[in-house]
N, CA, C and O of each residue as an XYZ file, in Angstrom:
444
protein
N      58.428     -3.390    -35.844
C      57.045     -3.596    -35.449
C      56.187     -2.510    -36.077
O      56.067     -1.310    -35.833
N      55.586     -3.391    -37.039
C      54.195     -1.958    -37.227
C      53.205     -2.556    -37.227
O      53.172     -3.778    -37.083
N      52.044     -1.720    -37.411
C      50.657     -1.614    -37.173
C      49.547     -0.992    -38.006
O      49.677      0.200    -38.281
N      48.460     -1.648    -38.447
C      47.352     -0.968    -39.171
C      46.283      0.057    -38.569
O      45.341     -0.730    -38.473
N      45.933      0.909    -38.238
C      45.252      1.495    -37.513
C      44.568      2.590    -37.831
O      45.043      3.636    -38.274
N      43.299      2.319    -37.573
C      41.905      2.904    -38.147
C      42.339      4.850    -37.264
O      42.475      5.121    -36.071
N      42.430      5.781    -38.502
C      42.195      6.893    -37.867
C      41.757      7.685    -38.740
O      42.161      7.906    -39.882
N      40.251      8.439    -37.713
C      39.308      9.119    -38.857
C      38.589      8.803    -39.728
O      38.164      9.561    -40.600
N      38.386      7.803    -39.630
C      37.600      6.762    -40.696
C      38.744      6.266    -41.590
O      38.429      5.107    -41.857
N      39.774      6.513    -42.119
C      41.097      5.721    -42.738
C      41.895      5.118    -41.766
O      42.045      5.087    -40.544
N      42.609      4.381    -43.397
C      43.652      2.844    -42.406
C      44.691      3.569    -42.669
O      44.834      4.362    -43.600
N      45.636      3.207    -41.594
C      46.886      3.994    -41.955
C      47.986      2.778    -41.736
O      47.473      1.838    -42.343
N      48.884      2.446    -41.336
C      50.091      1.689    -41.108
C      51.208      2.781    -40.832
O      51.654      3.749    -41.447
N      51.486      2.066    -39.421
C      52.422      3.294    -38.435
C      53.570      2.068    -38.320
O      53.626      0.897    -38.695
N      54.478      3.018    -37.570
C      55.327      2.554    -36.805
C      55.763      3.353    -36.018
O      55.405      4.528    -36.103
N      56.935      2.806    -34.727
C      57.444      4.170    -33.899
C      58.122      5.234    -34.330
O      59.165      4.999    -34.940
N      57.727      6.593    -34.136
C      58.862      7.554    -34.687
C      58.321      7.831    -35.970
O      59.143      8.147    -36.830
N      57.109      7.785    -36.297
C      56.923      8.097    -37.976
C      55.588      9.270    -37.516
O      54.783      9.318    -36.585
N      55.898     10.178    -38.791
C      55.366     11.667    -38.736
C      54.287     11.203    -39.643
O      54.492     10.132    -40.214
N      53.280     11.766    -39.849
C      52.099     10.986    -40.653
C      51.041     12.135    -40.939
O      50.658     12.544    -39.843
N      50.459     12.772    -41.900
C      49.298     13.909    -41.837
C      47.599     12.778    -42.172
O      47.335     12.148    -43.196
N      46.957     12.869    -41.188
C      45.600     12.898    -40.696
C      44.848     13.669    -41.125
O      45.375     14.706    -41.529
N      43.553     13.586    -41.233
C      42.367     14.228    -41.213
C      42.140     15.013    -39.975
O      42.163     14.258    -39.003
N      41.953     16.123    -39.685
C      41.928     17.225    -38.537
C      41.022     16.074    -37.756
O      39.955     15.509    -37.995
N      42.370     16.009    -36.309
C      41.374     15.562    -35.070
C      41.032     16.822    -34.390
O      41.252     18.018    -34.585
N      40.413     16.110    -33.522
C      39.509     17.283    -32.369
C      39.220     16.786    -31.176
O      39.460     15.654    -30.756
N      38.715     17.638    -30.665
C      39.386     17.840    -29.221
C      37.947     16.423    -28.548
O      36.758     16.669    -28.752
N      38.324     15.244    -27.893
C      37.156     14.569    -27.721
C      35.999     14.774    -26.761
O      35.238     13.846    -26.484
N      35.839     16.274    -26.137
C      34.784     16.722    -25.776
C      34.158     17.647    -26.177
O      33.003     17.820    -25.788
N      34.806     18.550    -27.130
C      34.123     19.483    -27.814
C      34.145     19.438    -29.369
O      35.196     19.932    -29.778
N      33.346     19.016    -30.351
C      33.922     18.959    -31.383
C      34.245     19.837    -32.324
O      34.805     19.408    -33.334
N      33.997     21.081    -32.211
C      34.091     22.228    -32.673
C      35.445     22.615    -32.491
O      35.980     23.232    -33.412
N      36.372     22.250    -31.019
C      37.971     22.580    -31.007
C      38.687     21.519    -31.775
O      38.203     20.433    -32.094
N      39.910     21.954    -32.043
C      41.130     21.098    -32.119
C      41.934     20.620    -31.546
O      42.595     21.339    -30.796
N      42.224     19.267    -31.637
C      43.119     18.962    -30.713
C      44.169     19.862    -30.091
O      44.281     20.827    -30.848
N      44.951     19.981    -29.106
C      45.690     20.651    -28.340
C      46.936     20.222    -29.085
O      47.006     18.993    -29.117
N      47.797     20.738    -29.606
C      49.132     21.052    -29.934
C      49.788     20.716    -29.010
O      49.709     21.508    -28.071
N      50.951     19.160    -28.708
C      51.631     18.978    -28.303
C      50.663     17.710    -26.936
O      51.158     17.189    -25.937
N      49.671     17.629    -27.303
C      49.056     17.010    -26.506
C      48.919     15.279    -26.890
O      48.690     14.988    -28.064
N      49.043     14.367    -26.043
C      49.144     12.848    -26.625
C      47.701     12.338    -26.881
O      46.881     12.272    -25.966
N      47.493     12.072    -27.835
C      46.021     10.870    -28.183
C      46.409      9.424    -28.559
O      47.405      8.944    -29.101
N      45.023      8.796    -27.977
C      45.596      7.151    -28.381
C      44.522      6.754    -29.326
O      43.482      7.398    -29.186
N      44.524      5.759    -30.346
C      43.949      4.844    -31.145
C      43.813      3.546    -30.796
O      44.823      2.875    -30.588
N      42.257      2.877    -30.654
C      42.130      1.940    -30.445
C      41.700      0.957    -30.845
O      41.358     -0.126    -30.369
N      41.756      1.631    -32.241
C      41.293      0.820    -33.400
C      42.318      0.101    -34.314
O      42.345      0.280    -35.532
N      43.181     -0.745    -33.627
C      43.906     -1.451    -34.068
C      43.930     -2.819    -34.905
O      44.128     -3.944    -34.447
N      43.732     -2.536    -35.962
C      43.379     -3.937    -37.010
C      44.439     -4.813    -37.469
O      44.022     -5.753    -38.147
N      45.711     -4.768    -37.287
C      46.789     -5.496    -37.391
C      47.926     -5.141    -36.587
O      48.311     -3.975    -36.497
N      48.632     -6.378    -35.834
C      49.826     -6.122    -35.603
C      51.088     -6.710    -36.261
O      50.894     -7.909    -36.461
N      52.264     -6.332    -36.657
C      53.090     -7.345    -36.743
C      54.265     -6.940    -35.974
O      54.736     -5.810    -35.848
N      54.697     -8.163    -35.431
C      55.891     -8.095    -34.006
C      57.051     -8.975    -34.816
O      57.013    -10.205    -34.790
N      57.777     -8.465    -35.322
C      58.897     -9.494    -36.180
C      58.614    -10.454    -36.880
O      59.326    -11.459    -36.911
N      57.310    -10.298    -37.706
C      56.878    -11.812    -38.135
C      55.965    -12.285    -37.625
O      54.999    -12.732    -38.243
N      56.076    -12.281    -36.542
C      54.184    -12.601    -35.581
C      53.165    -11.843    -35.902
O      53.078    -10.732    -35.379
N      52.363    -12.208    -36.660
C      51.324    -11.326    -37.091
C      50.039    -11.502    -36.619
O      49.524    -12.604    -36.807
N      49.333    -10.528    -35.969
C      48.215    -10.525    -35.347
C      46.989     -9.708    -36.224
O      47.070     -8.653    -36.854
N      46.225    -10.305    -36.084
C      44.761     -9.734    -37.322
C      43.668     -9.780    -36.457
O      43.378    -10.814    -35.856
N      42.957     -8.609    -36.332
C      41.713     -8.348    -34.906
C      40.535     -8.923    -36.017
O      40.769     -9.242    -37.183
N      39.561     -8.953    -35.512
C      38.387     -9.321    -35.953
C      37.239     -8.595    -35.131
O      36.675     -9.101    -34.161
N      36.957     -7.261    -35.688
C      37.535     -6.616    -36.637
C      38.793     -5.871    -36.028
O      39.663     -5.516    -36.823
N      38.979     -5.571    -34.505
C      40.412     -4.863    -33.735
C      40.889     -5.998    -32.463
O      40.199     -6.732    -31.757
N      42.262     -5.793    -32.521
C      42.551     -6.399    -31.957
C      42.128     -5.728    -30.319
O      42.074     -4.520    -30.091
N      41.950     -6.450    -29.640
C      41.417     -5.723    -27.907
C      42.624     -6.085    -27.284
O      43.271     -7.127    -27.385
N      42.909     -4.679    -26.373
C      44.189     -4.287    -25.979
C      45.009     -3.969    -26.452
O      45.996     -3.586    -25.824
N      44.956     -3.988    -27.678
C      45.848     -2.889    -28.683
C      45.554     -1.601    -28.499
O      44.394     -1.276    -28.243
N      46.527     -0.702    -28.599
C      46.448      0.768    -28.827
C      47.933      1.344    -29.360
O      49.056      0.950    -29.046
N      47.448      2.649    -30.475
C      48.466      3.362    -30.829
C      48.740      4.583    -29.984
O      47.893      5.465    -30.121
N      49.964      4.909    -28.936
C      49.599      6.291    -28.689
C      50.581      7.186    -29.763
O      51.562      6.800    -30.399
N      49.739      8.947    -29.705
C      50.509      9.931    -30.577
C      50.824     10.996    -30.118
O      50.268     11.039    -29.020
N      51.425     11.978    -30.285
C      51.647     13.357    -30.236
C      51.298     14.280    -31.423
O      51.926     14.217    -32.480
N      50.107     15.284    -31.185
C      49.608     15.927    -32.192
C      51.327     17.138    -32.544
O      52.042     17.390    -31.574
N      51.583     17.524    -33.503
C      52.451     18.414    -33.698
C      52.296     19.961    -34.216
O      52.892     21.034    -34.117
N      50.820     19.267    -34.993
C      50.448     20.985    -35.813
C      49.356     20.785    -36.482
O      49.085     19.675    -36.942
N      48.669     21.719    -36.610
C      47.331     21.672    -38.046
C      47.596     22.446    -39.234
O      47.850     23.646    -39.129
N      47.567     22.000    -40.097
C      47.893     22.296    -41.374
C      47.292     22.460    -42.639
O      47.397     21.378    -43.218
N      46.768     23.207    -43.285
C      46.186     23.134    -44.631
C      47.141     22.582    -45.992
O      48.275     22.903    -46.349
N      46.059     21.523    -46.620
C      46.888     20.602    -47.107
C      46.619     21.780    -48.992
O      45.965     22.822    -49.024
N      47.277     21.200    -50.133
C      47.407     22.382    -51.213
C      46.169     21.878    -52.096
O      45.520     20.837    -52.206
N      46.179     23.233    -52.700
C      44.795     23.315    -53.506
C      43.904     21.865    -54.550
O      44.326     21.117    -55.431
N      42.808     21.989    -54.007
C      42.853     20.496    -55.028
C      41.269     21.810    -55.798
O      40.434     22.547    -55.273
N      41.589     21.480    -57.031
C      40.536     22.501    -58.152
C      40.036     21.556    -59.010
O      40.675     20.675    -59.586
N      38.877     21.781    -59.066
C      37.198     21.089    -59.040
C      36.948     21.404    -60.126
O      36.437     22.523    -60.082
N      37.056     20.844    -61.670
C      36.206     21.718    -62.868
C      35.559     21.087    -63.352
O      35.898     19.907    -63.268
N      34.464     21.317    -64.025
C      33.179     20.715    -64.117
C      33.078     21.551    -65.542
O      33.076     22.777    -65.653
N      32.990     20.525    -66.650
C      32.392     20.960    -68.191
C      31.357     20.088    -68.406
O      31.216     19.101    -67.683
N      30.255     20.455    -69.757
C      29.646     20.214    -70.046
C      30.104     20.571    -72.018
O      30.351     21.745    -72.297
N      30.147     19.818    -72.830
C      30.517     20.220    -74.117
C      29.846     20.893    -74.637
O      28.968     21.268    -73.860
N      29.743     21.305    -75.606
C      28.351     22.321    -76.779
C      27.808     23.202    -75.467
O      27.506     24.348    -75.800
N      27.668     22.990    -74.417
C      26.390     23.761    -73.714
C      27.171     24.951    -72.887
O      26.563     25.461    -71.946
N      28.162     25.295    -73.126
C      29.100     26.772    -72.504
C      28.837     26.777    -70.707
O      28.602     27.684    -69.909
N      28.993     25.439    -70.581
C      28.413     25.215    -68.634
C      30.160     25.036    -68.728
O      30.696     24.293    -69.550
N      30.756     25.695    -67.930
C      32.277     25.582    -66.981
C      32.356     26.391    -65.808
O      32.397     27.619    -65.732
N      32.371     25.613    -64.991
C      32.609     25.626    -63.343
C      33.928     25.152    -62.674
O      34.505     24.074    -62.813
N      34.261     26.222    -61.914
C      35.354     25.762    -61.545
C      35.354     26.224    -59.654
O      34.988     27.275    -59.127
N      35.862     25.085    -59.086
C      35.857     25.146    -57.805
C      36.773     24.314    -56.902
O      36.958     23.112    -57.091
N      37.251     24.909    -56.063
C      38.659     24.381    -55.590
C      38.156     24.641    -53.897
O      37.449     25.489    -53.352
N      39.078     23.193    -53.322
C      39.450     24.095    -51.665
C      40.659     23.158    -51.308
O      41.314     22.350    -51.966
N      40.707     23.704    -49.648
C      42.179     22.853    -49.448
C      41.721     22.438    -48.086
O      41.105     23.003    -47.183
N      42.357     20.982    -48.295
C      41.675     19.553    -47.293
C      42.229     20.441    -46.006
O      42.907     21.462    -46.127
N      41.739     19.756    -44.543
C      42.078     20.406    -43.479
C      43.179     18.939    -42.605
O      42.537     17.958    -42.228
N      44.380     18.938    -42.425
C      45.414     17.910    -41.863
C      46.118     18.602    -40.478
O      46.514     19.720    -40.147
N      45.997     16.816    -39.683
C      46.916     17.335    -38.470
C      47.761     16.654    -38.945
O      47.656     15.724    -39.745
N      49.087     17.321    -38.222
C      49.722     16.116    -38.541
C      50.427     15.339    -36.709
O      50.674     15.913    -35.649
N      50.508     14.173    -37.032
C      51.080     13.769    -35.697
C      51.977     12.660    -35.828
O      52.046     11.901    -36.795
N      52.584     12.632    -34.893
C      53.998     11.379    -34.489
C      53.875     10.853    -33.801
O      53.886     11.382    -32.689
N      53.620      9.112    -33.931
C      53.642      7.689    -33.691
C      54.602      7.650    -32.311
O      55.777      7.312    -32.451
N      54.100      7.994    -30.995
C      55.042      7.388    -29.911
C      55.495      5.697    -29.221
O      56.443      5.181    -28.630
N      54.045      5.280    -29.787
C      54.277      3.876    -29.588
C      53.323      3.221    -29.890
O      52.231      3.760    -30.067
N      53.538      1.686    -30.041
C      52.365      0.476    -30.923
C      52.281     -0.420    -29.866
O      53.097     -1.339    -29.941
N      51.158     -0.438    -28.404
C      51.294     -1.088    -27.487
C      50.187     -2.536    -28.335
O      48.996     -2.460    -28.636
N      50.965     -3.508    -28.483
C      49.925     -4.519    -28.542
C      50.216     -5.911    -27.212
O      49.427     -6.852    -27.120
């Protein structure tokens, strides 16, 4: 059984038991914290299910679907470097950073 499911503004496709790195969640009353380490969040933005072949497609989510997770850690993901030329005109810029990832594990695909 897996599932399509909107997290962070991306689609992802889970299943149970799968480790997955995210876009840094946060904490849903303050947005300035991070989620709590070891703490469960659910997704309810469920856009596909499939149950052995039974395939379910929301329009646009299916209602009563939900993914729940376990956050595990926050993580800085590796350098991505930014260079910027211009030919004949001696313009080179260079600029780098590193994306910000939680990562978390798929406890279950309630549809």
């Amino acid at each position: 059984m897996y599932a399509i499911v909107e997290i962070a503004g991306q689609q992802f496709k889970v299943e149970k038991d799968q480790k997955l790195f995210v876009q840094r969640l946060h904490n849903q009353n303050n947005v300035e914290e991070d989620a709590e380490i070891n703490s469960n969040v659910e997704f309810d933005r469920v856009l596909l299910v499939d149950n052995g072949g039974n395939v379910t497609v929301g329009t646009p989510t299916i209602s009563g679907a939900k993914v729940s997770a376990t956050v595990l850690s926050h993580v800085k993901g590796d350098k991505v470097l930014v260079f910027h030329k211009k030919r004949r005109k001696g313009l080179r810029k260079l600029n780098g950073h590193r994306q910000y990832f939680t990562e978390i594990k798929i406890n279950d695909v309630i549809a």
